[in-house]
LUMTORGU-332277 format. One line per 10 residues: their letters; for each residue y, x, z of C-alpha. Coordinates in Angstrom, 1 decimal. Each point is the difference from the previous one (the first is absolute). Layout:
! residues N
A) Y X Z ~ ...
//
This chain:
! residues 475
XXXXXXXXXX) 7.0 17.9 -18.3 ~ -3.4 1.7 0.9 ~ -2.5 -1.6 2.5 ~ 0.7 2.9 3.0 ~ -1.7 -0.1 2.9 ~ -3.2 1.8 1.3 ~ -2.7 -1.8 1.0 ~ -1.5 0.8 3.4 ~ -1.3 -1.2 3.6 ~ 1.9 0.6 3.0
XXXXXXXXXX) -2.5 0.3 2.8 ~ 0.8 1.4 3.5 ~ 3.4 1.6 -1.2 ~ -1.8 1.3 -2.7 ~ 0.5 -0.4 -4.1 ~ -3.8 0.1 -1.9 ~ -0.5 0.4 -3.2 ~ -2.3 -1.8 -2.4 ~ -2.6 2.9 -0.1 ~ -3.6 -1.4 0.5
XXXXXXXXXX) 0.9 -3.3 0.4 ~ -0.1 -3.1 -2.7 ~ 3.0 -1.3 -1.6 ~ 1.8 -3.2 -1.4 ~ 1.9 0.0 -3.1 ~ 4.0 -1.0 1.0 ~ 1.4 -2.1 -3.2 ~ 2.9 -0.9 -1.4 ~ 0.4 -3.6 -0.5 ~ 2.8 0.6 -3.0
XXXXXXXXXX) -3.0 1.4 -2.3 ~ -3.0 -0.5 1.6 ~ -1.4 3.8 0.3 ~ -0.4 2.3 2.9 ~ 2.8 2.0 1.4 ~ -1.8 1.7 3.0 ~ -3.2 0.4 2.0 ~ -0.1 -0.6 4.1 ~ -2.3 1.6 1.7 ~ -2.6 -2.6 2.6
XXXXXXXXXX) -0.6 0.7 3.1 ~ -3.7 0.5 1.4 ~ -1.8 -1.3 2.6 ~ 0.6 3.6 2.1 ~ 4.2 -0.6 -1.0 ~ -0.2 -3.4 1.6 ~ -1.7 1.5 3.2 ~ 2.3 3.1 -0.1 ~ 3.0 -2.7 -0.3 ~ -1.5 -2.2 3.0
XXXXXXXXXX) -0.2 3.3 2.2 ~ 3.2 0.5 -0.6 ~ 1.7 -3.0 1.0 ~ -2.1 -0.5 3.3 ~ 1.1 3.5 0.9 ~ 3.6 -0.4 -1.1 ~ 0.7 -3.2 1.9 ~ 0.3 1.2 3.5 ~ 2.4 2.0 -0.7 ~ 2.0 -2.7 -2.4
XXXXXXXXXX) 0.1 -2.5 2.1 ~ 1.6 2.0 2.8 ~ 2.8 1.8 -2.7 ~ 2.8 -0.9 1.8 ~ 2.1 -3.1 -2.6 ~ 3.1 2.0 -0.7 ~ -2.5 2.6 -1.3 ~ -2.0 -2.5 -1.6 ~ 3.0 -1.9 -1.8 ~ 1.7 3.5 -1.4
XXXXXXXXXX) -3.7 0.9 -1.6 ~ 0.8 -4.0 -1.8 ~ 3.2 0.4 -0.8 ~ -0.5 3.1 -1.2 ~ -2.7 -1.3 -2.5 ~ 2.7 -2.5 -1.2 ~ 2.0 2.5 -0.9 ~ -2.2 1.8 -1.8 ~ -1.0 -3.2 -1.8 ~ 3.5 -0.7 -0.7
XXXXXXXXXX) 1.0 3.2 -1.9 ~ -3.2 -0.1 -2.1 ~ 0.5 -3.5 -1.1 ~ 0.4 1.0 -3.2 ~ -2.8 2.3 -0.5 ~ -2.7 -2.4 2.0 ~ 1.0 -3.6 -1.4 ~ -0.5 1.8 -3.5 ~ -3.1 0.8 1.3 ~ -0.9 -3.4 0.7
XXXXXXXXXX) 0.9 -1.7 -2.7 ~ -2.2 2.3 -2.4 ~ -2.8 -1.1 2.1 ~ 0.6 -3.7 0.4 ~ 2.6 -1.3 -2.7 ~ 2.6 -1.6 2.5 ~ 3.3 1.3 -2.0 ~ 2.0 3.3 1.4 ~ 2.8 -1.7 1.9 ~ -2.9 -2.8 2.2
XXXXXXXXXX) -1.7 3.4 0.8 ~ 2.9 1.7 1.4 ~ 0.7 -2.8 2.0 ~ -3.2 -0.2 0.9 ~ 0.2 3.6 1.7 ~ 3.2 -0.8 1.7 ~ -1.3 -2.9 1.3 ~ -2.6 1.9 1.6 ~ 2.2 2.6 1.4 ~ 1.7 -2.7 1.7
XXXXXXXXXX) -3.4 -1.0 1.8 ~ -0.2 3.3 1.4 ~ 3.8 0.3 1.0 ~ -0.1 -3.9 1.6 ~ -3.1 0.9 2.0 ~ 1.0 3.3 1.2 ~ 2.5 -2.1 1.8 ~ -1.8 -2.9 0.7 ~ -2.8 1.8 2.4 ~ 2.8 0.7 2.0
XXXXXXXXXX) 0.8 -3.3 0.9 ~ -4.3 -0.2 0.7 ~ 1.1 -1.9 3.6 ~ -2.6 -1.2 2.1 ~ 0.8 -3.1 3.0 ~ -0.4 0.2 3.8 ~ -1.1 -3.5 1.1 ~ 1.6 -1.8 3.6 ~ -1.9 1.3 2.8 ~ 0.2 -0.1 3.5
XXXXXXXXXX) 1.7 2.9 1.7 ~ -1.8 3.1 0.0 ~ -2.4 -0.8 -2.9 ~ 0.9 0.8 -3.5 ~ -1.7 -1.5 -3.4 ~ 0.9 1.0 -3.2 ~ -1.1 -0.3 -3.4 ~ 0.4 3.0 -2.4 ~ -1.7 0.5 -4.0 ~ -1.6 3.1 -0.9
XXXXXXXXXX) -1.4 1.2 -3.6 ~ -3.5 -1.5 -0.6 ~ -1.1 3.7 -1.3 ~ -1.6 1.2 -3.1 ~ 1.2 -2.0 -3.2 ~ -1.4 -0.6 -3.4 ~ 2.4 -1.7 -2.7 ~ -1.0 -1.3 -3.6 ~ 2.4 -0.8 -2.2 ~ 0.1 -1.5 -3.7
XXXXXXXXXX) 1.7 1.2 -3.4 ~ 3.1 -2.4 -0.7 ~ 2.5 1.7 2.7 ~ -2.5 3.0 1.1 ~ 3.4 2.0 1.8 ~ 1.3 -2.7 1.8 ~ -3.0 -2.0 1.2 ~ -1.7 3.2 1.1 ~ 3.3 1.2 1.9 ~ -0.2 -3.6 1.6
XXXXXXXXXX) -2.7 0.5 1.6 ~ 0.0 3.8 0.4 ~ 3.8 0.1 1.7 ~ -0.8 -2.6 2.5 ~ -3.4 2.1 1.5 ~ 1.3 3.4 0.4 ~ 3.2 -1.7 1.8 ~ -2.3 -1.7 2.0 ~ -2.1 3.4 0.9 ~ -3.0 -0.5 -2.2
XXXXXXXXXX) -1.6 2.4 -2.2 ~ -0.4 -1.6 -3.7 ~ -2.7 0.9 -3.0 ~ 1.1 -2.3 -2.9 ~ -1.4 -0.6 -3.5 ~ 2.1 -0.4 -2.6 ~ -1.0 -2.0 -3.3 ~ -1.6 2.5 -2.4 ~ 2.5 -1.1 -2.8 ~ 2.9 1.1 1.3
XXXXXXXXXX) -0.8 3.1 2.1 ~ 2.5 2.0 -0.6 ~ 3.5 -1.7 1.1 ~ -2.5 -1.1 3.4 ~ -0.7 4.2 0.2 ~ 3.6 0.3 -0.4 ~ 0.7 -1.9 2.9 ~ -2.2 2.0 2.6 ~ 1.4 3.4 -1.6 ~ 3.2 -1.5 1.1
XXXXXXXXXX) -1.6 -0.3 3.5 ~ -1.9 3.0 0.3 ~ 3.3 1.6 -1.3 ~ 1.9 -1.5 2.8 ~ -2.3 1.6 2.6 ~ -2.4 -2.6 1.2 ~ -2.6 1.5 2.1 ~ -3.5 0.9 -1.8 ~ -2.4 -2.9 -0.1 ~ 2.8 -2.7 0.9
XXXXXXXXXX) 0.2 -1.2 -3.6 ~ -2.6 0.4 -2.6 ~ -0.6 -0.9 -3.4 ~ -3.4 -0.8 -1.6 ~ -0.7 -1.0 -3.6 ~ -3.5 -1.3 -0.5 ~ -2.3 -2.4 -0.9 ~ 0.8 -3.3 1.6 ~ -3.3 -1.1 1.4 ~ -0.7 3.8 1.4
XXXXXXXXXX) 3.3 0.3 1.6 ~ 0.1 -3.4 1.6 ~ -3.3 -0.3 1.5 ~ 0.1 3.7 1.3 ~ 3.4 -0.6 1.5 ~ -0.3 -3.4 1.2 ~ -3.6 0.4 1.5 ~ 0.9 3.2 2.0 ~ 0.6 0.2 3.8 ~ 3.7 1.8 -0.4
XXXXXXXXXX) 1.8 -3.1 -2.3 ~ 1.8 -2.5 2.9 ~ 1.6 -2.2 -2.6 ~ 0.2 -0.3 -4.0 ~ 2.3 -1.1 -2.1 ~ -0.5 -1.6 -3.6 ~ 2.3 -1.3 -2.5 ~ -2.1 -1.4 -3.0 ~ -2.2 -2.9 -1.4 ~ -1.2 -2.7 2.6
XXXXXXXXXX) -3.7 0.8 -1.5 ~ 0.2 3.3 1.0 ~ 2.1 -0.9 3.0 ~ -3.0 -1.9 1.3 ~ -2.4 3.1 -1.0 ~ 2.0 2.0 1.9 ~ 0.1 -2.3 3.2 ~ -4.0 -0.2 0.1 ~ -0.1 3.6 0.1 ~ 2.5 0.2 2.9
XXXXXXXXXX) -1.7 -3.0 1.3 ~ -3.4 3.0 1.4 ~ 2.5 2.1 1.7 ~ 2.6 -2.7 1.3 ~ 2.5 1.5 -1.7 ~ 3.8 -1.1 0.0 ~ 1.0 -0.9 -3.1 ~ 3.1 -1.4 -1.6 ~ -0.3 -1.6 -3.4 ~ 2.8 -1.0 -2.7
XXXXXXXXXX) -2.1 -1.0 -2.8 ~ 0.5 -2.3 -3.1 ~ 2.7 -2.8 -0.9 ~ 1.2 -2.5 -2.6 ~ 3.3 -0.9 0.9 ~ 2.1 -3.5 -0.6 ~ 3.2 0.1 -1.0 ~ 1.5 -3.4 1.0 ~ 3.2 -0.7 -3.1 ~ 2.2 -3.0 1.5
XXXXXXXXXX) 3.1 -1.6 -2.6 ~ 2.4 0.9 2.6 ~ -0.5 3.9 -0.6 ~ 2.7 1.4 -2.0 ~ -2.5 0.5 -3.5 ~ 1.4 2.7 -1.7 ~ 0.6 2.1 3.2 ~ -3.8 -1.0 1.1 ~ -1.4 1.0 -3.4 ~ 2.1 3.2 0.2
XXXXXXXXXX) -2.1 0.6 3.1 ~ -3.8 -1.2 -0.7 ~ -0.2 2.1 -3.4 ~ 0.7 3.2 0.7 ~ -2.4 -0.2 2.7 ~ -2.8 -2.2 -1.4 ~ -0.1 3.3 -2.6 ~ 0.6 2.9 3.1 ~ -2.9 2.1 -0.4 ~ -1.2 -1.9 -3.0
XXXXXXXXXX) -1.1 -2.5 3.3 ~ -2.1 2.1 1.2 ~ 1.1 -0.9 3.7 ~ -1.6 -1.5 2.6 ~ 3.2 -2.6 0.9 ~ 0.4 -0.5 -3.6 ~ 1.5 -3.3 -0.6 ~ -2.4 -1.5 -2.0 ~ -0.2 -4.1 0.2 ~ 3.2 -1.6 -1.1
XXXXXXXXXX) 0.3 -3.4 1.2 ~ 3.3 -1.1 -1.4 ~ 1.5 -3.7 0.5 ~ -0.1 -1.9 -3.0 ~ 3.3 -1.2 -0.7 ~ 1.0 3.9 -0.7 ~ -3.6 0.8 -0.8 ~ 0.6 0.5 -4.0 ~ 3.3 2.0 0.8 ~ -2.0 2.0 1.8
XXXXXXXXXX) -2.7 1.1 -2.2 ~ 2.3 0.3 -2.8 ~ 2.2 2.2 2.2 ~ -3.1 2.3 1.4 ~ -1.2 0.2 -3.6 ~ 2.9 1.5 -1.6 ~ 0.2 2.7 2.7 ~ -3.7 1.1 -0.3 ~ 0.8 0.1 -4.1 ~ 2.3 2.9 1.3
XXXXXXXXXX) -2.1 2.1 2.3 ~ -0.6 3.3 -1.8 ~ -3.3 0.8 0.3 ~ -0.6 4.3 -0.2 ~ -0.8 3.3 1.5 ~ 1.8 -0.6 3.3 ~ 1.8 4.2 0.1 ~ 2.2 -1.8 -3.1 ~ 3.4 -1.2 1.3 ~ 0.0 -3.4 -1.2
XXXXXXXXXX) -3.3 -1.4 0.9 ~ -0.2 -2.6 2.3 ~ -4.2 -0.3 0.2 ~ -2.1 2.7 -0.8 ~ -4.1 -0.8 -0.2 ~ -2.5 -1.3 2.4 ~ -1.7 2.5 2.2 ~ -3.4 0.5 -1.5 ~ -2.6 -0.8 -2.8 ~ -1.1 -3.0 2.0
XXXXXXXXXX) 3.0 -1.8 0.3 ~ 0.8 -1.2 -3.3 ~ -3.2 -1.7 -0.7 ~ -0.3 -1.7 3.2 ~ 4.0 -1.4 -0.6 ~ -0.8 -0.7 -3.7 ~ -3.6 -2.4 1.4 ~ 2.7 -1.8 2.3 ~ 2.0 -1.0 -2.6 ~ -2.5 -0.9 -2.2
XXXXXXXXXX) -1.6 -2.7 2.5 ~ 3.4 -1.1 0.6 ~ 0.9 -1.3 -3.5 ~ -3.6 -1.1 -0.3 ~ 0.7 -2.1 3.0 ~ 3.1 -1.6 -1.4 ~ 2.5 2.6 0.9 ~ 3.5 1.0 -2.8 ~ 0.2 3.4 -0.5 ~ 3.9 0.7 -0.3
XXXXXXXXXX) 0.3 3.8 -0.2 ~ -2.3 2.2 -0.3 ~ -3.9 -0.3 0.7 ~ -1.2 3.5 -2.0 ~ -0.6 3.8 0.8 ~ 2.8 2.1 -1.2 ~ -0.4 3.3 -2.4 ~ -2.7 2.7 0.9 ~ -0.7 1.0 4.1 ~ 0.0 -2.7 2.8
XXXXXXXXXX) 2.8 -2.6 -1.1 ~ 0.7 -3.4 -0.2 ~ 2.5 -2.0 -1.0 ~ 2.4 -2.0 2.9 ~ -1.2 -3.3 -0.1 ~ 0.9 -3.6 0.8 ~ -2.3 -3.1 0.5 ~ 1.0 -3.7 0.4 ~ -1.5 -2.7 1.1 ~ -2.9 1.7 1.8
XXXXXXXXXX) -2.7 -2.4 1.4 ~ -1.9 0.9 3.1 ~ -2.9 0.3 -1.5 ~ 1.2 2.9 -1.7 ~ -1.8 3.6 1.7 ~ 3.5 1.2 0.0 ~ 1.2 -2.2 2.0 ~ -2.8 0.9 2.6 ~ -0.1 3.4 -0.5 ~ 2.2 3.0 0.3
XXXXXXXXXX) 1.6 0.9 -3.4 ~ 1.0 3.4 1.5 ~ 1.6 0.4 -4.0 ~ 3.2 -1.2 -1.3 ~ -0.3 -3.6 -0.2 ~ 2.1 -2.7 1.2 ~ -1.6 -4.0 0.1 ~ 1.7 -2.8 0.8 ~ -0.7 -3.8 -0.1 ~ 2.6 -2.8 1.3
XXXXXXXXXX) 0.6 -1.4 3.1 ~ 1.7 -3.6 1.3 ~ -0.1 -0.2 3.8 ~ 0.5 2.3 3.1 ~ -3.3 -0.6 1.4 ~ -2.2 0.2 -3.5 ~ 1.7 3.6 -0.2 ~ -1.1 1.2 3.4 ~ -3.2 -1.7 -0.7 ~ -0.6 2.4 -2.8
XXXXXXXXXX) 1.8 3.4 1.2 ~ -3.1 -0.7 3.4 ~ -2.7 -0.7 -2.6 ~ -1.7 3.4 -0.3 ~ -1.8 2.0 3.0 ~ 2.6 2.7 -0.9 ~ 3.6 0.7 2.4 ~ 1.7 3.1 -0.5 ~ 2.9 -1.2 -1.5 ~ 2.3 -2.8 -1.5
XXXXXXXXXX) 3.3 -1.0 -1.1 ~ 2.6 -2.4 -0.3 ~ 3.4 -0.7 -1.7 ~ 2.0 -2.9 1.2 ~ 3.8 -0.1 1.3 ~ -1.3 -2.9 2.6 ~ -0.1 1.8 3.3 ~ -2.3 -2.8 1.8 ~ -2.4 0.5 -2.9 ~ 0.1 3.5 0.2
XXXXXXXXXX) -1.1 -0.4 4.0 ~ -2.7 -2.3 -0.8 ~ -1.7 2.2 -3.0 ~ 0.4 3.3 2.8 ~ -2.3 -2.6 2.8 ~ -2.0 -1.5 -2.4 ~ -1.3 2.5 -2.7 ~ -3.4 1.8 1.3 ~ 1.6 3.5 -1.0 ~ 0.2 3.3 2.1
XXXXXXXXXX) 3.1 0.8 -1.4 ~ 2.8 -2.8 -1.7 ~ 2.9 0.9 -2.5 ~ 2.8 -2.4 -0.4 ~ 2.4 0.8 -2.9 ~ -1.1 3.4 1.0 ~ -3.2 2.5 -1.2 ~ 1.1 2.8 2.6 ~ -3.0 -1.0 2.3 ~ -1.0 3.8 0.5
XXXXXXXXXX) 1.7 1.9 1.5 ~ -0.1 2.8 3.1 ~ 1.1 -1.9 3.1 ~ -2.5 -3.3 -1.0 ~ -3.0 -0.9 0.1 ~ -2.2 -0.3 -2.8 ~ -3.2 -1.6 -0.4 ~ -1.9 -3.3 -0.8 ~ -2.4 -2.7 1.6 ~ -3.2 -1.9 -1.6
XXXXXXXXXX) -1.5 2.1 -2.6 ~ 3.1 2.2 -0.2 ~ -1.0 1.5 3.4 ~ 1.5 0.8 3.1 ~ 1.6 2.6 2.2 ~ 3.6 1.2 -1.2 ~ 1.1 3.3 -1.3 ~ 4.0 0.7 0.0 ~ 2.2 -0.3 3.0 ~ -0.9 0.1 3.7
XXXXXXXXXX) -3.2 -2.0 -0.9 ~ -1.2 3.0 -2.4 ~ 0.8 2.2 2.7 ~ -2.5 -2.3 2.9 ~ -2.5 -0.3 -2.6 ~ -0.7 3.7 1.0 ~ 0.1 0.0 3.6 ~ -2.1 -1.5 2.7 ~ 1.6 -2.4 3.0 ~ -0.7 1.6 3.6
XXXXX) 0.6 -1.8 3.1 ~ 0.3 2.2 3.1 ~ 0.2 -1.8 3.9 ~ 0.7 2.2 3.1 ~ 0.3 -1.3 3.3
//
């Protein structure tokens, strides 16, 4: 199958071309080499995009909802019946395997379908007054949006963001990650195809710096969004910081996965595998510290171990491969230097722990007996690499699932329901699994606190995250 897409901006209803503008090489992780050119915008694109939305949103954010919601769910259809054609597209570009892309693209259809609805349930509160005098509280869209999104689920974080502001009534210029332009493309073709008014929704590609200071720094941007690194997350805030800019930030994690021996250990390990390898752990609630009680600690390892031995590794269009390769050139290198420091630092390597063949892969791997000291278990992995170490109490565990300045997610398997209450109160986490990793998902929120950031994207949260609060008193 053929990398098909074209390549183009999508500014003020409005398909451009490359012509007279620089490029970026798209690549295919498989092999390494190019597969397509997308064009930058300019400076003057940026401005023209800016225009745009300032001039659209008056008339968005009064668009009656039904209208507003049939536009959405329209889009989701549209997303829907090209499933095929777009999460091929997506994973040429990024290396997730064919059937995690299409899901990927349904799962964002369902954001637009779940907040078509939910702005309709947008209610405001009247407050207790004295007779004759009315208060009342009502949300309105904060305006003007700009969204930056990252590489590992490009459809679905994008449409995270990008569903919840137009229901809300505001006018959104996003910017995809420049290596997987097209399935992000593919997405606003599906809008613009669904008849969303011109300069509601636009698409820029471009270079990062360019397109975030020109956006952020302008008068017509009311709030960003930003899915990323917490370096860059931090970047980003200073910028917003000149313009008092609302921002909403879900930025980098590490999480713990908490093993206790009452878990059922073959159903558990059945569980953690498969999605320790999902997008060759290229996810941002990748479970990535195992700590595993020690009395089933060596069942443990030896159980993970012979499932990573059977992950096949491949191109990820070939039926029967369950990780394809990491996204870019700069991935396996930085997971290899991990590793590395890891065994240096006293750390067993029990699957794993190379590159694969030829483009951007590497092998799944598994690490035991991890010290602290280790940079991997400080930094983000972001690579297909699962360490654990032992535990013996309750409180030494939640002691070490708190220790990093990182809180997007953790996790915990245990058939004790007390202890399952206590790890969802005590772990510093914006969002907790228990025997569960469905943690995202439309109607919730999603989001983290410390270094992970803050604000919340999914469910009616997302959807506040976009408006304004408005008291109004009459007497």
């Amino acid at each position: 199958m053929s990398y098909d897409t074209d390549l183009q901006l999508f500014i003020d209803g409005v398909w451009k071309s490359g012509e007279g503008r620089d490029a970026h090489k798209v690549v295919n992780p498989v092999t390494g080499s190019g597969i397509a050119e997308v064009p930058y915008a300019t400076k003057s694109d940026l401005e023209e995009a800016l225009a745009a939305s300032a001039r659209a949103w008056p008339e968005w954010r009064s668009t009656d909802v039904e209208k507003r919601g049939a536009i959405l769910h329209q889009a989701a259809k549209l997303l829907r019946e090209r499933a095929d054609h777009i999460g091929a597209i997506l994973t040429q570009e990024q290396g997730k395997i064919l059937a995690e892309a299409k899901a990927e693209v349904m799962g964002s259809a369902q954001l637009f379908d779940w907040y078509a609805e939910e702005i309709k349930r947008d209610y405001g509160r009247t407050l207790v007054r004295p007779a004759g005098e009315l208060s009342r509280v009502i949300r309105q869209p904060v305006g003007p949006v700009a969204t930056f999104t990252p590489w590992n689920f490009p459809i679905y974080l994008l449409a995270k963001k990008v569903a919840a502001a137009l229901a809300a009534g505001c006018t959104v210029i996003s910017r995809p990650p420049h290596e997987t332009p097209g399935c992000t493309t593919e997405m606003f073709r599906a809008l613009a195809d669904a008849g969303i008014p011109k300069g509601v929704a636009q698409l820029v590609h471009g270079e990062a710096d360019l397109v975030s200071t020109t956006l952020i720094g302008s008068k017509e941007i009311r709030k960003v969004s930003f899915t990323g690194s917490t370096a860059v997350g931090k970047h980003l805030m200073r910028l917003a910081a000149d313009s008092m800019t609302r921002i909403t930030m879900e930025l980098g994690g590490h999480a713990p996965v908490l093993i206790f021996d009452d878990c059922n250990l073959e159903k558990t390990l059945d569980m953690v595998v498969p999605q320790k390898f999902r997008n060759a752990g290229q996810v941002c609630v990748s479970p990535t510290r195992f700590y595993v009680q020690d009395s089933i600690y060596d069942a443990f390892l030896k159980g993970f171990a012979e499932r990573t031995a059977k992950v096949k590794v491949g191109n990820g269009l070939e039926a029967d491969t369950k990780m394809g390769p990491l996204a870019n050139g700069r991935r396996p290198e930085a997971v290899g230097a991990l590793i590395d420091d890891a065994a240096a630092k006293g750390a067993r390597v029990l699957a794993g722990g190379s590159r694969g063949d030829g483009g951007f892969f590497f092998q799944p791997t598994l690490l035991a007996d991890v010290p602290n000291e280790a940079n991997i278990m400080n930094e983000e992995p972001f690579g297909p690499v699962a360490v654990t170490c032992a535990f013996s109490t309750f409180d030494e565990v939640i002691e070490q699932a708190n220790r990093l300045p990182f809180g997007l997610a953790a996790f915990a398997f245990t058939e004790n329901g007390r202890r399952a209450n206590l790890i969802g109160d005590l772990v510093e986490s914006g969002m907790v699994g228990i025997n569960t990793f469905a943690i995202s998902v439309a109607d919730a929120p999603f989001g983290g606190v410390k270094d992970s950031g803050f604000g919340s994207e999914g469910g009616k949260e997302g959807l506040e995250s976009y408006q304004v609060v408005k008291a109004i008193h009459q007497a």
